[in-house]
Backbone bond lengths (Angstrom), bond angles and torsions (degrees), N, CA, C in turn:
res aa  C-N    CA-C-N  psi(-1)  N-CA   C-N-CA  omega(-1)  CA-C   N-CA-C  phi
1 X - - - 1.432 - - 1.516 108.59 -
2 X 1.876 108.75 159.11 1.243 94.37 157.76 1.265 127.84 -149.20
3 X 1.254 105.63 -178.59 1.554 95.73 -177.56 1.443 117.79 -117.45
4 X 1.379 124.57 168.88 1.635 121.86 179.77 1.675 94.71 -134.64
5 X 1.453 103.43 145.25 1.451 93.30 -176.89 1.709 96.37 -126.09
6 X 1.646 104.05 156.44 1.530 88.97 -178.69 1.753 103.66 -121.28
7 X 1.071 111.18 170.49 1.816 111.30 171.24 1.463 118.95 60.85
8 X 1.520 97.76 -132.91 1.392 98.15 -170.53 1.830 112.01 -79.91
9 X 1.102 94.70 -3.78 1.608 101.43 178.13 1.477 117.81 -75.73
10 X 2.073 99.83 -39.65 1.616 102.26 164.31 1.728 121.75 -60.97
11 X 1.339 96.99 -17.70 1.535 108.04 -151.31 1.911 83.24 -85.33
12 X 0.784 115.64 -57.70 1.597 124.59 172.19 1.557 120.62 -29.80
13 X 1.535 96.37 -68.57 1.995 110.08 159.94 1.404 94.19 -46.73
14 X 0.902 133.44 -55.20 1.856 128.28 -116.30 1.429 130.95 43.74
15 X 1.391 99.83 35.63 1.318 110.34 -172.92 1.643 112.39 -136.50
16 X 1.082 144.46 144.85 1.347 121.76 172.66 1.699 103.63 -122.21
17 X 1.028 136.55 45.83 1.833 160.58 166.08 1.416 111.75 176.30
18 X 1.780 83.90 129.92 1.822 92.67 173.73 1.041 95.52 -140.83
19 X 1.415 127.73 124.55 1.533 152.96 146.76 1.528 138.73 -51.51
20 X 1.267 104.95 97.32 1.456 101.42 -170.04 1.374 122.96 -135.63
21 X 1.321 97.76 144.52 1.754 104.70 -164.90 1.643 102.81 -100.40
22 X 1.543 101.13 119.25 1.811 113.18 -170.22 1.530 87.67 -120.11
23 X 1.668 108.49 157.79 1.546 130.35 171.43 1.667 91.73 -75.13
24 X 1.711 89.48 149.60 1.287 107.72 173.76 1.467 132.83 -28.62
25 X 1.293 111.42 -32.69 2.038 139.90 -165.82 1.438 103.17 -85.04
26 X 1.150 113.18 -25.89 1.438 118.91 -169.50 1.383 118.69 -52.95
27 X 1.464 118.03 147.50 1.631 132.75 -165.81 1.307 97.97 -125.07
28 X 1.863 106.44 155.36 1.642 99.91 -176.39 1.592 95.28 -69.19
29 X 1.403 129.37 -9.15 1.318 105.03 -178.69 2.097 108.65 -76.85
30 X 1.021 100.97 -24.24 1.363 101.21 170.29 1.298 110.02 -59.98
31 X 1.247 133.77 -58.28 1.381 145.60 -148.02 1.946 100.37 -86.29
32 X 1.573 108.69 -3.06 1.466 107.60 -170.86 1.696 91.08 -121.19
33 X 1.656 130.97 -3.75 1.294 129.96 169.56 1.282 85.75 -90.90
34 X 1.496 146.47 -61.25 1.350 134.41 -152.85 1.952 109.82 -59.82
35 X 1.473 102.26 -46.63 1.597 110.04 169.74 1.428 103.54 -46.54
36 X 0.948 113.72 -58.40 1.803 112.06 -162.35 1.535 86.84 -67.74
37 X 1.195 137.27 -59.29 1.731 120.66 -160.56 1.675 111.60 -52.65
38 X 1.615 100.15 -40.31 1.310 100.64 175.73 1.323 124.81 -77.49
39 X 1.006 125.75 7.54 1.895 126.13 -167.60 1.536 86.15 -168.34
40 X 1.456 111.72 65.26 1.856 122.28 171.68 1.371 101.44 -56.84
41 X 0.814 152.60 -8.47 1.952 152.91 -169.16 1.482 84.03 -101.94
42 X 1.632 147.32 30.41 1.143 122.36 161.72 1.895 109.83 -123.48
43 X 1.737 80.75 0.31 1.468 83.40 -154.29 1.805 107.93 -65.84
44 X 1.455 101.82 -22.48 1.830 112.78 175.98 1.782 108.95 -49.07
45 X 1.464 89.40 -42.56 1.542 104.72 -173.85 1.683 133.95 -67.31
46 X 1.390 83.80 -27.75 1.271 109.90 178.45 1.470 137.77 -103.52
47 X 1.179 101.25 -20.94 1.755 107.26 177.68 1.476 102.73 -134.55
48 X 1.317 105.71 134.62 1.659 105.18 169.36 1.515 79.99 -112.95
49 X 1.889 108.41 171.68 1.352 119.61 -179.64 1.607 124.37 8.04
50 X 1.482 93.33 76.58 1.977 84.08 -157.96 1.285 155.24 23.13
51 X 1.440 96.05 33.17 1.416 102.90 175.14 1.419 104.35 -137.77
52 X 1.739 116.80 158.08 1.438 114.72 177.55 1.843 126.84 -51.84
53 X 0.896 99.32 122.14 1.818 105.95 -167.11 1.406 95.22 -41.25
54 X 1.405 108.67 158.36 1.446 128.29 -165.96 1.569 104.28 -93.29
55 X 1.269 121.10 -23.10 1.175 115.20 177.74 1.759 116.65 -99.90
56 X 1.410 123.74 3.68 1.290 119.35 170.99 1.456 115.68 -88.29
57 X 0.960 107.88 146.50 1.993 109.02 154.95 1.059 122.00 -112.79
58 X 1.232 132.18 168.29 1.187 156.20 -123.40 1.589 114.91 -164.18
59 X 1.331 105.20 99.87 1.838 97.20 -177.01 1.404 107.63 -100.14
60 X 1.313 129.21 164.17 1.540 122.17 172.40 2.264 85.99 -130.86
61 X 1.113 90.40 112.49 1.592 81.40 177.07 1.533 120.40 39.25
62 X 0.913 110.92 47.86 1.844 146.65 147.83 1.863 91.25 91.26
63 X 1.451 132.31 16.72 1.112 112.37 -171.84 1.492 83.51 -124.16
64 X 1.530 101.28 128.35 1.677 100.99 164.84 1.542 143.90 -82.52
65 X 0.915 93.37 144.17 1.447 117.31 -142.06 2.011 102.90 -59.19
66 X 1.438 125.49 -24.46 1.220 133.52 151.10 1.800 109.82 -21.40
67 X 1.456 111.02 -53.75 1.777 126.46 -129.60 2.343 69.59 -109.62
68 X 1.197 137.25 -8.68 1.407 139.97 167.71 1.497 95.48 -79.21
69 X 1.614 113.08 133.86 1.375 125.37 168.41 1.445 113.86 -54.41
70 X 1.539 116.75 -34.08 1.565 104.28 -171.44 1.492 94.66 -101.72
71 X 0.990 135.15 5.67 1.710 125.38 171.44 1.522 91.96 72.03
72 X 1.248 110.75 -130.23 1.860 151.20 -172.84 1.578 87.20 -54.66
73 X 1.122 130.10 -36.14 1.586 130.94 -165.99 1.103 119.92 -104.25
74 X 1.293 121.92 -1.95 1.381 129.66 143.76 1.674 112.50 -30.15
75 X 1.684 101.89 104.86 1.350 100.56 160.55 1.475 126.63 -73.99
76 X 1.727 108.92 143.35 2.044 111.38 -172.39 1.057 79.52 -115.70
77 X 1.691 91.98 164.25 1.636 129.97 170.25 1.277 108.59 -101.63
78 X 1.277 127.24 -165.93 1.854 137.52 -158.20 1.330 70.37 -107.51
79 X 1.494 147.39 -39.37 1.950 116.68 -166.35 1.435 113.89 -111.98
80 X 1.554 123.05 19.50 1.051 136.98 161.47 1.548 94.99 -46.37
81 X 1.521 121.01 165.78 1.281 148.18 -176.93 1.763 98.22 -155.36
82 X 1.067 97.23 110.09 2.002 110.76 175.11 2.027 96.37 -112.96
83 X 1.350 105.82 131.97 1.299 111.40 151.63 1.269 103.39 -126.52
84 X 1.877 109.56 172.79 0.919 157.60 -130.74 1.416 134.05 -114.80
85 X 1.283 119.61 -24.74 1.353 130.02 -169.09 1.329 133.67 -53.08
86 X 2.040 102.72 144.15 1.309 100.52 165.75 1.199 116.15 -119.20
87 X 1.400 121.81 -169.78 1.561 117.34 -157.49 1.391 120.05 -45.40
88 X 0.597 118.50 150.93 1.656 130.99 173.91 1.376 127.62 -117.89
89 X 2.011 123.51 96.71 1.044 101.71 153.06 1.247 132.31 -121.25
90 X 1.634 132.39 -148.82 1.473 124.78 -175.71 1.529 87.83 -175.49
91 X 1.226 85.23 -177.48 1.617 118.60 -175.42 0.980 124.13 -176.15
């Protein structure tokens, strides 16, 4: 599976896609502990009180993952695409 990261979260990785190979069972919450183990400089970014920060989202193939019955437990496949995002504004 993979992932795309946007902002200060890419800026953090220094990467903006990271590729990762999960067992069949795997949940985007699996596939978002394995990101953080591998790119530990995200973990500030990403979890308040062990859980996924309240202000990021989470896409599973551009639909976020909130509006998925299992949330975090949504099982992925090897061609899933998960991003990353945090707030977003403009003007």
């Amino acid at each position: 599976m993979h992932w795309r990261l946007f902002a200060d979260l890419a800026e953090a990785a220094e990467t903006r896609e990271v590729s990762l190979d999960l067992d069949a069972e795997a949940t985007v919450d699996d596939a978002l502990e394995t990101l953080v183990e591998r790119h530990p400089e995200l973990r500030e970014h990403v979890y308040e009180d062990g859980r996924l920060a309240g202000h990021l989202t989470v896409l599973r193939n551009g639909s976020n993952i909130e509006t998925e019955a299992d949330g975090l437990a949504t099982k992925i496949t090897p061609d899933d695409e998960l991003a990353l995002f945090p707030p977003i504004s403009g003007g």
